[in-house]
N, C-alpha and C positions, 0 to 999 in steps of 0.2 A: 328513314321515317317508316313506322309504322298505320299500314291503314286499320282499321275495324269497321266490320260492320254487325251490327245488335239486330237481330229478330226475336220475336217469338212471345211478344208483349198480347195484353187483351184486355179484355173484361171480364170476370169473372166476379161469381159470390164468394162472401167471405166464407172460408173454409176452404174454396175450391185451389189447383193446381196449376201452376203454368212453368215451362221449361224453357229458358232465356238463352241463344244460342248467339254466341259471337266469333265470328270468323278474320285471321288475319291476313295481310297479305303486305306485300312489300318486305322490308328489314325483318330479320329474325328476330322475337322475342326472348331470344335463350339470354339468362344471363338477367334477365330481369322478373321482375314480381309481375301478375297479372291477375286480374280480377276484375269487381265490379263494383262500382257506388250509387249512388240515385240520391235524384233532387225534387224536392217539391217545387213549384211555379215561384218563386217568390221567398224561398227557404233556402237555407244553405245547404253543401254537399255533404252525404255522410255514405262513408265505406261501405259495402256490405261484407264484402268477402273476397281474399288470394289467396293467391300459394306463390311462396316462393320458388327460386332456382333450383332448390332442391326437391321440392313438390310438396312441401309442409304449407297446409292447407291452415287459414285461423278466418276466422270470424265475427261481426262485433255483435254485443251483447243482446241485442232487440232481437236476434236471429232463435236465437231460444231451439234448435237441434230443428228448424220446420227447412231450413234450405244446404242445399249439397252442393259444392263446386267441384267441376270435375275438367279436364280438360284431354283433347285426343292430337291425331297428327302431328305430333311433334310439336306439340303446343301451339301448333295453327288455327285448333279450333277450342271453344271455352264455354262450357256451361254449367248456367245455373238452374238448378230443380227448385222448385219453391211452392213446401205445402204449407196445409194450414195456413192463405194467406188473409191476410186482417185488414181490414180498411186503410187503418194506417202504413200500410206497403204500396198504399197507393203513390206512385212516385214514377217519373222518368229513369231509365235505368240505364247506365252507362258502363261498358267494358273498358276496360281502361289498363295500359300498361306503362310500371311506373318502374325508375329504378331502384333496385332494393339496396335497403342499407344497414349495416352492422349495428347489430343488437336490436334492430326494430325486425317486427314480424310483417306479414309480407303485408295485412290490412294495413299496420302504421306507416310503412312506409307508402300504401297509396294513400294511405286520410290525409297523410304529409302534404306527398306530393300535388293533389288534387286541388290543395288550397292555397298553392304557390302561386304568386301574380304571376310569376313565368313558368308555369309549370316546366320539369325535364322529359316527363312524357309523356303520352298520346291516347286520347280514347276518341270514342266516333258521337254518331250522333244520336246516339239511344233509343229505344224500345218504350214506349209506353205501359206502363203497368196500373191497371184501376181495377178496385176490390169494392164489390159495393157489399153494405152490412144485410 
């Protein structure tokens, strides 16, 4: 089992910058895809961004070049940079470590995973993020 834990959430104006820091600990994540998704109250989950085993980083579409994923210590620690943020980023934000799979890139295979009734892998209990206009 992997633990996580997400900080680094707030309040800010739209426009303004926040950096999403999640840290693991327990089971090594080597070998698997890691990243991050967020959820509105009441909305479904949607990816935002991983890198696989290899460290090939992807992102989905709404990201538009304003968020950077990066990760350090042996992929024990994992962040997200997030400018230009828009109201609509308003969202709980969750770290999340899924297992990767052939031919999907490392977001499809968390968007996969994320919405599995059993999911196969683990994220914590997310970081609030709110953008007011």
């Amino acid at each position: 089992r992997v633990r996580l834990v997400e900080s680094g959430g707030g309040s800010v104006q739209a426009g303004g910058s926040l950096r999403l820091t999640c840290v693991a600990s327990g089971d090594s994540a080597n070998g698997y895809c890691v990243g991050w998704f967020r959820q509105v109250l009441g909305k479904g989950r949607e990816a935002v961004a991983g890198i696989d085993d290899s460290g090939t980083t992807t992102y989905a579409d709404f990201v538009e070049g304003r968020f950077t994923l990066s990760q350090a210590n042996a992929r024990n620690t994992l962040y997200l940079r997030m400018n230009d943020l828009k109201p609509e980023d308003t969202a709980m934000y969750y770290c999340a470590v899924s297992p990767c799979k052939s031919g999907m890139t490392a977001i499809q295979a968390i968007n996969e995973d994320i919405h599995l009734t059993i999911p196969w892998g683990w994220w914590g209990q997310g970081t609030q993020v709110t953008v007011a206009s």
